[in-house]
C-alpha positions in Angstrom: 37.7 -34.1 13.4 37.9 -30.6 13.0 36.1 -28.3 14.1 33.8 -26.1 11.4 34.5 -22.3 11.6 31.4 -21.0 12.3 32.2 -18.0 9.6 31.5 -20.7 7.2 27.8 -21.4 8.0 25.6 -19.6 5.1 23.5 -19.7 8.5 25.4 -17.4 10.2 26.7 -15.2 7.2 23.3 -14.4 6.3 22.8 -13.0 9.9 25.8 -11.2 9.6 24.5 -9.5 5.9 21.3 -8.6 7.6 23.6 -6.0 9.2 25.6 -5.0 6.3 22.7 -2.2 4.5 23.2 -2.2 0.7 20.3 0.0 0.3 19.1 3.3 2.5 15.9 4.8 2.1 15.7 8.3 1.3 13.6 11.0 3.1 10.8 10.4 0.5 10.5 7.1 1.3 9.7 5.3 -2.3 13.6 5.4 -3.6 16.4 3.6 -1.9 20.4 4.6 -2.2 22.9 2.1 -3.2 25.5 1.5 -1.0 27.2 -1.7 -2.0 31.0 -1.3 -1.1 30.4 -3.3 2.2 28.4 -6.5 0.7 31.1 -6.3 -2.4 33.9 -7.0 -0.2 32.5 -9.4 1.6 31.3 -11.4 -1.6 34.9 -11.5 -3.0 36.3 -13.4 0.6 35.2 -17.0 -0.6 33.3 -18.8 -2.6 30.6 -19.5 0.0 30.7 -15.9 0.9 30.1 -14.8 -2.3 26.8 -17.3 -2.6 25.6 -15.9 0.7 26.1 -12.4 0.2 26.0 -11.7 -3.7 22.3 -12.3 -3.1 21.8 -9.6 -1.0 23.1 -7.1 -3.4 19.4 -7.6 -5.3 16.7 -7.5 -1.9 15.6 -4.2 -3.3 15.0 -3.1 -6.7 14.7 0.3 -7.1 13.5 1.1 -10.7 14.2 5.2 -10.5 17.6 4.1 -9.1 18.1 1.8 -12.0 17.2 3.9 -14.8 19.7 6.6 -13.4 22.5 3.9 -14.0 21.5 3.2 -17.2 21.6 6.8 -18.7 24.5 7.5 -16.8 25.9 4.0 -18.5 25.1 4.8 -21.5 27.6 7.7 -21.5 30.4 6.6 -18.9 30.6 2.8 -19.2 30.3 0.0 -22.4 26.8 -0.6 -21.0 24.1 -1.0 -18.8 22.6 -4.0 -17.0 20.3 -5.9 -19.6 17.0 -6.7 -18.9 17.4 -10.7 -18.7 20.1 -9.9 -16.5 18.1 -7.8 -14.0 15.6 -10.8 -14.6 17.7 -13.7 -13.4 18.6 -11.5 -10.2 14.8 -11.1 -9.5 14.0 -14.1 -7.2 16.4 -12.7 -4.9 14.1 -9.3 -4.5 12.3 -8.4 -1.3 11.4 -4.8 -2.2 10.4 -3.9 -5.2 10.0 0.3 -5.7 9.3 2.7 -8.3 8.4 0.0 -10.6 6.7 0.8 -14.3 7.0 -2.3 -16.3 9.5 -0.7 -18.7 11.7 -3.6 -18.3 11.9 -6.8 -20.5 10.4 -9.9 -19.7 8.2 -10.5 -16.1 10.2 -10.4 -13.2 10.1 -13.6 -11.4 10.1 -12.7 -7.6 7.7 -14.5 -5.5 8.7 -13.5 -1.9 8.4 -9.7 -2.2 6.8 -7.8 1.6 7.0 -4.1 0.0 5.7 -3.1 -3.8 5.4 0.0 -5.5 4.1 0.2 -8.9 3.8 2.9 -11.4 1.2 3.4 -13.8 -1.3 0.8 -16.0 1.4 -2.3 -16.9 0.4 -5.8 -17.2 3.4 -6.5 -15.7 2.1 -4.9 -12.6 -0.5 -6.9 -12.1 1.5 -10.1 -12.9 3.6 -8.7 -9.7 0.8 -8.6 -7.3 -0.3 -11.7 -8.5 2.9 -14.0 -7.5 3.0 -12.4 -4.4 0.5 -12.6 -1.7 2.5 -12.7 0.9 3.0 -8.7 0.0 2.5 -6.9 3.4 3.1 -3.0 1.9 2.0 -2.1 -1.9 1.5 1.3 -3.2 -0.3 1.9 -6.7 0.3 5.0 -8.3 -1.8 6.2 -11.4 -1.2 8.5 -13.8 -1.5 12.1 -13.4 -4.1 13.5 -13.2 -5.9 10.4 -13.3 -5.0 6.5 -15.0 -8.7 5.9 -15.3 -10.8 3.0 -13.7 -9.2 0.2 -11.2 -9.7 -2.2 -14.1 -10.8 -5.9 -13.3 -7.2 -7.4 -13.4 -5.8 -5.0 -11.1 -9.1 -5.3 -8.3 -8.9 -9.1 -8.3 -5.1 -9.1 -8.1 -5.5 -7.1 -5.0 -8.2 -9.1 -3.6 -5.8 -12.2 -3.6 -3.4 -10.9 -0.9 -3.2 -12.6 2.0 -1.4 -10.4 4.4 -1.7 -6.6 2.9 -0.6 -4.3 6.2 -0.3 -1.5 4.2 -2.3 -0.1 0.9 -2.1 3.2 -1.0 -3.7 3.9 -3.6 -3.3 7.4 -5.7 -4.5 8.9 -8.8 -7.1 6.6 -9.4 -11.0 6.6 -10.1 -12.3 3.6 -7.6 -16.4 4.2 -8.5 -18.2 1.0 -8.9 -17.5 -0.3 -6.0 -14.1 -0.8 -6.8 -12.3 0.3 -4.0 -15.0 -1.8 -1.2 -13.8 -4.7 -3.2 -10.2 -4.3 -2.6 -10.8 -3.2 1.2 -13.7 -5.7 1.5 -11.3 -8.5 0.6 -8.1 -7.3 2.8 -10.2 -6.0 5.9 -8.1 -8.7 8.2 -4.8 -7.4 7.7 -5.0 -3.8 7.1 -3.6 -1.4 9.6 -2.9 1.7 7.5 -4.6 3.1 4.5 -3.5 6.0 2.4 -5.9 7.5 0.0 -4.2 10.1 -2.1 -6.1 12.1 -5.1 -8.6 9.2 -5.8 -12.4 10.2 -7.8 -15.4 8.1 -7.4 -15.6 7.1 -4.0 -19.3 7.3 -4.1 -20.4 3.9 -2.2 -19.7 2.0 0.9 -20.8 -0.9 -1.1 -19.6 -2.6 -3.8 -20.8 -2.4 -7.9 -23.7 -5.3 -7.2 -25.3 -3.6 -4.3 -27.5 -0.6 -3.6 -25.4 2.7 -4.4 -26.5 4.3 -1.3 -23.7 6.0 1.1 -26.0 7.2 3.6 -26.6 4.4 6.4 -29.4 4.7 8.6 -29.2 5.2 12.3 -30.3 1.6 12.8 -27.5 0.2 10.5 -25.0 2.0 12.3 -25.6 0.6 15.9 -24.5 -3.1 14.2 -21.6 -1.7 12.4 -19.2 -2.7 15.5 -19.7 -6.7 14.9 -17.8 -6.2 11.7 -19.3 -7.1 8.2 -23.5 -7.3 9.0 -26.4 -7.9 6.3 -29.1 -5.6 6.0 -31.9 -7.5 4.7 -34.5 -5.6 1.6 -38.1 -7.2 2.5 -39.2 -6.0 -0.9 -36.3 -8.3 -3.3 -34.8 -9.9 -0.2 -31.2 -8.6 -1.3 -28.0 -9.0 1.4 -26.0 -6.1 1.4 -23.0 -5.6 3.7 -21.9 -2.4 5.1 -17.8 -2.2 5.4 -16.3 -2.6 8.6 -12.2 -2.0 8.9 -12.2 -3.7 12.5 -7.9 -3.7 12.4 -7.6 -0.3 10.5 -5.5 2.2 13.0 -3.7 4.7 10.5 -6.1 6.5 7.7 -4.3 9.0 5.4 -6.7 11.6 3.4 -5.5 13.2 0.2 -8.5 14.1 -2.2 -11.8 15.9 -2.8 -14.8 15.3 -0.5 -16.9 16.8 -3.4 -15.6 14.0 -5.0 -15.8 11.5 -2.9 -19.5 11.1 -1.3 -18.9 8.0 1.2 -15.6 9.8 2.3 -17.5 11.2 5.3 -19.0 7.7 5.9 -15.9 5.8 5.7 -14.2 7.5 8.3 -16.7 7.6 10.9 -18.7 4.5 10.5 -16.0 2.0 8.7 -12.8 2.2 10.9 -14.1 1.8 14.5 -10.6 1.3 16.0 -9.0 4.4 14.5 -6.0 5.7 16.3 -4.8 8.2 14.0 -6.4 10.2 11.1 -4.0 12.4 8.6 -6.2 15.0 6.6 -4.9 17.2 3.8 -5.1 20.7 4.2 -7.4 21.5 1.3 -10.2 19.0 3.6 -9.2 20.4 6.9 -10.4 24.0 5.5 -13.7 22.4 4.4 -15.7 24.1 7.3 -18.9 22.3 6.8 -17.5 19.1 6.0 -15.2 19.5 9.6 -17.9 20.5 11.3 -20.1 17.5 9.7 -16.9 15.4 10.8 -16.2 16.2 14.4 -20.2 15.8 15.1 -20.0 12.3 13.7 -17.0 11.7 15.4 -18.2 13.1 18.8 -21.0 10.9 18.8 -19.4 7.7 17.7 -16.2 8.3 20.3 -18.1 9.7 22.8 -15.6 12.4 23.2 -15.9 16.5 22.8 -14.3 17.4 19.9 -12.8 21.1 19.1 -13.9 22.4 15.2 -11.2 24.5 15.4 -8.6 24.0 12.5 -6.0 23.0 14.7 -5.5 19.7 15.9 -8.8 17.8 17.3 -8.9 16.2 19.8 -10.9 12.2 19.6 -10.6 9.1 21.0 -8.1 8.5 18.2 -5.1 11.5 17.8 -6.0 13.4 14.5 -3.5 15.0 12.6 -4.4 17.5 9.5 -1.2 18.6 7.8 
């Protein structure tokens, strides 16, 4: 019997594609470029390497990237891909980037790890939806703001299983909306970017007391995580936010308004290693100064409220 060439194992070809990039990031991290030639070639070997690496041709979608082929199409070449084209190809997509529901028809991809979604679109919130497994998804707004985190697009987020990663810009999160989405993903979050959000008024969600302000006996029990506070008057629950796995925290937006900013950093994320503020906030004065005496006495550390970098428990960065 002869023995099978182990270049023939989709096994083994599919190892060899994982070192074959078809797509490169770019310095700004949400757009890819294409670099196909080398996947190409090796898809038009066989027949069973075409069926292992045709597929990786379509691991990322980059809808910026895609729109640029189709007006360039449209002037050099019979035509662009269609949209139930693009569709059929979709299963195959791991990355999904720079995506604003402009295309035809849902996109039927079900194992994506990294999403990044442009604007208000049904079809955004479809995407989220089939994939919980997501461990990176950035939601983008419109400028200056898209409005409210509707219903659709809270719950979606509230169904991942594995979130890593969240950004969230150009958005108004009041009513609690933003607690939901943390409240529900506090497990698996490691890094958080909040970039020109409005309304973060609350460290509790739109059913519970709209107080930021925790009281000094509150705080001592924030370290066991997610802890009830009991009203003697209506015996009402409420729970206080607690981001036990949070490390990274990136700060882009107004403290004016944003009232349970202050809170959030230095009673919600406990384990903080690094904190990112924008420049506009690091030249708050009184805010900084409100900051690094809340962080002094939470770390236990002497902190500098110098505009330069700070020095905590965690390393604090303000760009």
């Amino acid at each position: 019997m002869a023995r099978l060439n182990p270049l023939l194992l989709p096994e083994i070809l599919r190892r060899v594609g994982d070192f074959i990039p078809a797509w490169i990031p770019t310095s700004t991290t949400t757009s890819y470029e294409f670099y196909p030639q080398g996947l190409i070639a090796c898809a038009l070997t066989s027949r069973i390497w075409y069926q292992t690496f045709y597929p990786l041709l379509w691991t990322v979608f980059d809808g910026r990237a895609f729109s640029s082929l189709s007006s360039f199409s449209s002037t050099h070449c019979r035509s662009s891909p269609p949209d139930e084209f693009i569709r059929l190809q979709s299963p195959g997509f791991r990355i999904i980037t720079n995506y604003d529901g402009r295309l035809g028809g849902n996109l039927e991809c079900r194992h994506l790890i990294e999403l990044t979604l442009l604007r208000i679109c049904p079809r955004s919130v479809h995407l989220v939806r089939m994939n919980k497994g997501l461990k990176r998804l950035c939601w983008i707004g419109a400028i200056p703001y898209a409005g409210m985190l509707s219903d659709l697009e809270t719950a979606a987020m509230q169904d991942l299983d594995a979130l890593e990663e969240l950004t969230l810009q150009q958005w108004d999160v009041s009513k609690g909306r933003l607690v939901q989405v943390l409240k529900r993903n506090r497990r698996s979050l490691v890094r958080l970017n909040l970039r020109g959000i409005q309304g973060f008024d609350s460290l509790y969600d739109e059913n519970k007391d709209s107080q930021s302000e925790l009281s000094s006996q509150e705080e001592t029990r924030l370290s066991k995580g997610y802890q009830k506070h009991g009203n003697e008057r209506n015996e009402q629950d409420r729970e206080v936010l607690v981001m036990d796995h949070l490390k990274e925290l990136t700060v882009d937006c107004e403290w004016v308004e944003n009232r349970a900013l202050l809170d959030f950093v230095t009673q919600c994320c406990p384990n903080l290693e690094r904190l990112r503020l924008s420049y506009d906030l690091a030249h708050d004065t009184s805010m900084m100064d409100k900051l690094d005496a809340k962080l002094a006495t939470q770390h236990r550390v002497s902190v500098k409220t110098t505009l330069g970098d700070v020095q905590y428990q965690f390393v604090a960065e303000r760009y």
